[in-house]
C-alpha positions as CSV (number, residue, x, y, z in Angstrom):
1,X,-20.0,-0.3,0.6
2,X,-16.4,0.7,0.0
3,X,-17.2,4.1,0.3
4,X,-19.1,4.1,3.6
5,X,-16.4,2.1,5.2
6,X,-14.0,4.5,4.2
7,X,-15.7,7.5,5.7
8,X,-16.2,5.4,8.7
9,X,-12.5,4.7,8.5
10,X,-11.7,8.4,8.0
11,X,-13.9,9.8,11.0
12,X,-12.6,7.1,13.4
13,X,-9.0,7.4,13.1
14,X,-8.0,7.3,10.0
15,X,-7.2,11.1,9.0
16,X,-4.4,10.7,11.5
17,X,-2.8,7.4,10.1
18,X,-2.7,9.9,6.9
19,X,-1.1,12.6,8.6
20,X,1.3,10.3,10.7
21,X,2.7,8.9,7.5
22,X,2.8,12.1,5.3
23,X,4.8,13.8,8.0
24,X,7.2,10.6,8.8
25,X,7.3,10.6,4.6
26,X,8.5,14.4,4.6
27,X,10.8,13.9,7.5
28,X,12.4,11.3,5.7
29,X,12.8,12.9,2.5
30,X,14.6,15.4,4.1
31,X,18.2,13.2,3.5
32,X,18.9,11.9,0.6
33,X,19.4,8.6,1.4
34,X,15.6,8.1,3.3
35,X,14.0,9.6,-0.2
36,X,13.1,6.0,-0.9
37,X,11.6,5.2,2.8
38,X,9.8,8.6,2.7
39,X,8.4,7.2,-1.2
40,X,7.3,4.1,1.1
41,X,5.5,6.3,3.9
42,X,3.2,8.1,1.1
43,X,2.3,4.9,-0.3
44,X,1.1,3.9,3.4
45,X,-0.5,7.7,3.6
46,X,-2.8,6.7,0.7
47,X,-3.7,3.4,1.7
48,X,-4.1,5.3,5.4
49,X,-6.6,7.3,4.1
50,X,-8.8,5.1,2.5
51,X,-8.2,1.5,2.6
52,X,-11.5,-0.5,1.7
53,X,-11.2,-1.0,-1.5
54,X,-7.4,-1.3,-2.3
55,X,-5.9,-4.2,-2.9
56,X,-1.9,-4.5,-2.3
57,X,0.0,-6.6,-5.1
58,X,3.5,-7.9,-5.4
59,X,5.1,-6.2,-8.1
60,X,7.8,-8.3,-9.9
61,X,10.7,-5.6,-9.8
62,X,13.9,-6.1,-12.4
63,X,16.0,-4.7,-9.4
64,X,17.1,-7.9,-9.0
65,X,17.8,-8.1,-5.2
66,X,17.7,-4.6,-4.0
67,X,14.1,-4.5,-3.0
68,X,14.8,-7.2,-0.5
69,X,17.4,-5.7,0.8
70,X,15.3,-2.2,1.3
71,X,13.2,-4.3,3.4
72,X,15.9,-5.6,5.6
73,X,16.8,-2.3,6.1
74,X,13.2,-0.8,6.4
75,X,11.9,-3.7,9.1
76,X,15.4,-3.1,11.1
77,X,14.7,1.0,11.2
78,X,11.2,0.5,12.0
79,X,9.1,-1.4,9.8
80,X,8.5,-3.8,12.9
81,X,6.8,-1.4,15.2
82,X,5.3,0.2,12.8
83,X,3.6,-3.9,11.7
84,X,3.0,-4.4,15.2
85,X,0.9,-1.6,16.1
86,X,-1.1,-2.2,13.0
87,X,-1.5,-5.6,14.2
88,X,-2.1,-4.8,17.5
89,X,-4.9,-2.1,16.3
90,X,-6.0,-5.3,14.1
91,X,-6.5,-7.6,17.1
92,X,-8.3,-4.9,19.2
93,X,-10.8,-4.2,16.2
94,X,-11.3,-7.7,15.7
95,X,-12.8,-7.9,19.3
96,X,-16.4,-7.1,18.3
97,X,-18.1,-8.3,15.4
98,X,-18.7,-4.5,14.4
99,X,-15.1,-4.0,14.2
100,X,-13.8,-6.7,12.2
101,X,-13.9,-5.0,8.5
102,X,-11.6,-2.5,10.3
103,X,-9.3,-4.9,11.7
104,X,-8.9,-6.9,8.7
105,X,-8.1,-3.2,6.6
106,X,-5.3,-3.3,10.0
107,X,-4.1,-6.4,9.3
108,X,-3.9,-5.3,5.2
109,X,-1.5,-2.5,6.8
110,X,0.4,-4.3,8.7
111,X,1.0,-6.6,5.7
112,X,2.5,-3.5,3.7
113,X,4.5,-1.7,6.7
114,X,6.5,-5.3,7.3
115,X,7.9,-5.5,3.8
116,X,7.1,-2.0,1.8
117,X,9.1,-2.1,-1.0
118,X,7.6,-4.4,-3.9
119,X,4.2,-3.9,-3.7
120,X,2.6,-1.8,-5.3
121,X,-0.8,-0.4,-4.5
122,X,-4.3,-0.6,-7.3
């Protein structure tokens, strides 16, 4: 079932969620200092591509408190618009019964473009 909702997913939209993060992941790589953002954007790019079946985790990082304050920075640079159009795709999937396995997958983005860094991906 994964796999057809992810060709679905593909078709409909979701080649150009890939593209839209790989080149906002290359952009930002470009400095040194948005390497780490750009890291964030490919890990967005993957789950872009083929969400149904991936499930996001918190990862317990030794970093201490650098992670959280990546995400401050990342959510003040962007994160939030980039949540908020996830959720607002989410909603507007959610609309018809059809559409609600694609929201919820909007809704599993939105979750990982508020607060990237630590989570990992499996």
């Amino acid at each position: 079932m994964n796999l057809i909702g992810n060709i679905i997913w593909i078709v409909f939209g979701g080649i150009f969620i890939f593209f839209e993060y790989i080149i906002g992941g290359l952009i930002l790589c470009l400095t040194i200092i948005g390497i780490p953002f750009g890291l964030q954007c490919f890990k967005f790019a993957i789950v872009g591509l083929a969400p149904f079946g991936v499930k996001i985790t918190d990862t317990s990082s030794n970093t201490g408190c650098l992670s959280t304050i990546m995400n401050i920075i990342w959510i003040v640079f962007g994160g939030f618009w980039i949540a908020l159009t996830h959720f607002f795709l989410g909603l507007l999937f959610c609309i018809t019964i059809i559409g609600i396995p694609f929201g919820r997958q909007h809704f599993k983005l939105m979750n990982l473009a508020f607060t990237p860094f630590g989570k990992s991906i499996s």
